[in-house]
N, C-alpha and C positions, 0 to 999 in steps of 0.2 A: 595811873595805870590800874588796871583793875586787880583784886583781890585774888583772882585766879591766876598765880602765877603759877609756871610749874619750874623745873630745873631749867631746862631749856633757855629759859627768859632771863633766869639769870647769868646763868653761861655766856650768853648773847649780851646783857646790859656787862661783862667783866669783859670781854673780848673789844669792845668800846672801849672803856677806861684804859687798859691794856693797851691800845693804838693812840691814847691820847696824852698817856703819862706814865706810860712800865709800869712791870708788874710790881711795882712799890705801891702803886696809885689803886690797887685793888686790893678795897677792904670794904670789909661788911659793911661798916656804914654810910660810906663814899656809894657801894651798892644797893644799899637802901634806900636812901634820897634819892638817887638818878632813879629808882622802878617807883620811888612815891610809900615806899610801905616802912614797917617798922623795922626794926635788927633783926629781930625774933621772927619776923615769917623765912630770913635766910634760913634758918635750922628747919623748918621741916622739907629741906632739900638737899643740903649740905651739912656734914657732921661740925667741917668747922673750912676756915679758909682754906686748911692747904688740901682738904680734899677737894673743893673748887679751882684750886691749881690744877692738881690732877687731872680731872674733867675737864679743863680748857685744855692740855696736852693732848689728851684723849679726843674731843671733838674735831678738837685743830686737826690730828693725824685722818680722824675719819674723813671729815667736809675735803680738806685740802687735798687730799693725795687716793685714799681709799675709794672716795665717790669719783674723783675725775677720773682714774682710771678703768672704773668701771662703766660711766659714758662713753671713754673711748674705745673701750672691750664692747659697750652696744652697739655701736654706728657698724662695727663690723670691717669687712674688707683687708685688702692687704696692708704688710708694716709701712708702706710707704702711706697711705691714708688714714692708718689710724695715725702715725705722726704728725700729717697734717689738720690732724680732729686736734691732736693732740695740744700743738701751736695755737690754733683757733680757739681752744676752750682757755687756756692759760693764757694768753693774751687780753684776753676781758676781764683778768682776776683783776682785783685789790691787790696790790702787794703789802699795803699796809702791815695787814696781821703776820702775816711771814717776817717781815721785816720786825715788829714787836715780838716775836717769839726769838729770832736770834737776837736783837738784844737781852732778850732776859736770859738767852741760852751762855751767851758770853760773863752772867755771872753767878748761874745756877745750875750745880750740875745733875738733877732731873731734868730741866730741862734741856741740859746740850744732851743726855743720852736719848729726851725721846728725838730730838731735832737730830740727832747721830742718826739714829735707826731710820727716820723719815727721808732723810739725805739721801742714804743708801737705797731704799727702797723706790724710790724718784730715780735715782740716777739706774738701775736693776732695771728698770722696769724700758726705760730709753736704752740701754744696751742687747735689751729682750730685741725690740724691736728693730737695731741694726745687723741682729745675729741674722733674725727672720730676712734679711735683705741680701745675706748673704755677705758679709765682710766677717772677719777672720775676728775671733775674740779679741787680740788687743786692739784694731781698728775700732770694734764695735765698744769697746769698752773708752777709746779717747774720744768719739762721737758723742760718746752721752755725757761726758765730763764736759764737753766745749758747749755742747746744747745746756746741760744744768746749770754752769758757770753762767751761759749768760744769761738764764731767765734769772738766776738768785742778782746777778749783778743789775739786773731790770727793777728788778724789787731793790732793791738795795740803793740805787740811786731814786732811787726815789718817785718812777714812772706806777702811777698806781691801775692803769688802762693804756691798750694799744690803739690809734685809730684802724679804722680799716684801712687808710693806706700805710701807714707800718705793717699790718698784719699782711698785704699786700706783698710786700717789700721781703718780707720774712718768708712769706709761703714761695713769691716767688724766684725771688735771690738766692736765700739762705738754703733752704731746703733742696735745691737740686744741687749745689756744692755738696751737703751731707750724705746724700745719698749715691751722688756720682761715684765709679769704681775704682781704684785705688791706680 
């Protein structure tokens, strides 16, 4: 790897370890080795590990949640099509890192508050979009619980990509029960 690392790169080679052996398995010189450099080039990025903790919670929340929502605020159109952007983009994720973030969430509590806050703002953001549709707050609020529940249960068993015919199956099964009126 080249000398030019910058933060990024290591964030990125920790988020690997991280999916391949919890956050136990990420340490400076487990991250060394894997980018090819010394211990010491860790430090002019990171003050010390637990601020590279930090900074994985932090990218995690931005990449996973802050950026897809804001591709599916591009695409544009009504709640009923940004859900279905919304399906289509989350169906192609990794669930891997999701699923490594709650296990370390299950025994760190930085991590279960930023995973708390990120939960709610995922599920927030799915009951936005049932308001917009017209169903009553607590409808729209058990829509995004049953929609959340199942993409974390997706991640969680273990499915790391949808095919197109699940995603299929999903856009065209699933999503006209959710939106159908009460």
């Amino acid at each position: 790897m080249s000398e030019k690392l910058n933060k990024r790169d290591w964030i990125d080679a920790a988020f690997k370890i991280l999916i391949e052996g919890g956050v136990e398995a990420v340490r400076v010189e487990r991250l060394a080795a894997a980018l090819g450099v010394t211990k010491g080039s860790f430090y002019w990025h990171c003050k010390d590990r637990g601020a590279l903790l930090d900074a994985l919670l932090e990218v995690w929340q931005s990449d996973a949640t802050h950026a897809i929502i804001e591709n599916v605020e591009a695409k544009g159109g009504d709640a009923r099509a940004k859900l279905a952007a919304l399906f289509a983009i989350v169906a192609q994720v990794d669930g891997r890192l999701d699923r490594a973030i709650r296990g370390w969430a299950a025994r760190d509590s930085m991590a279960a508050d930023a995973l708390e806050k990120i939960d709610r703002r995922r599920q927030d953001y799915l009951e936005a979009l049932f308001l917009e549709m017209g169903f009553s707050p607590e409808a729209s609020r058990a829509r995004a619980r049953l929609v959340y529940r199942a993409l974390v249960g997706k991640f969680m068993m273990g499915a790391t990509s949808t095919s197109d015919d699940e995603l299929a199956d999903c856009l065209n099964i699933l999503l006209p029960m959710l939106v159908r009126g009460d």
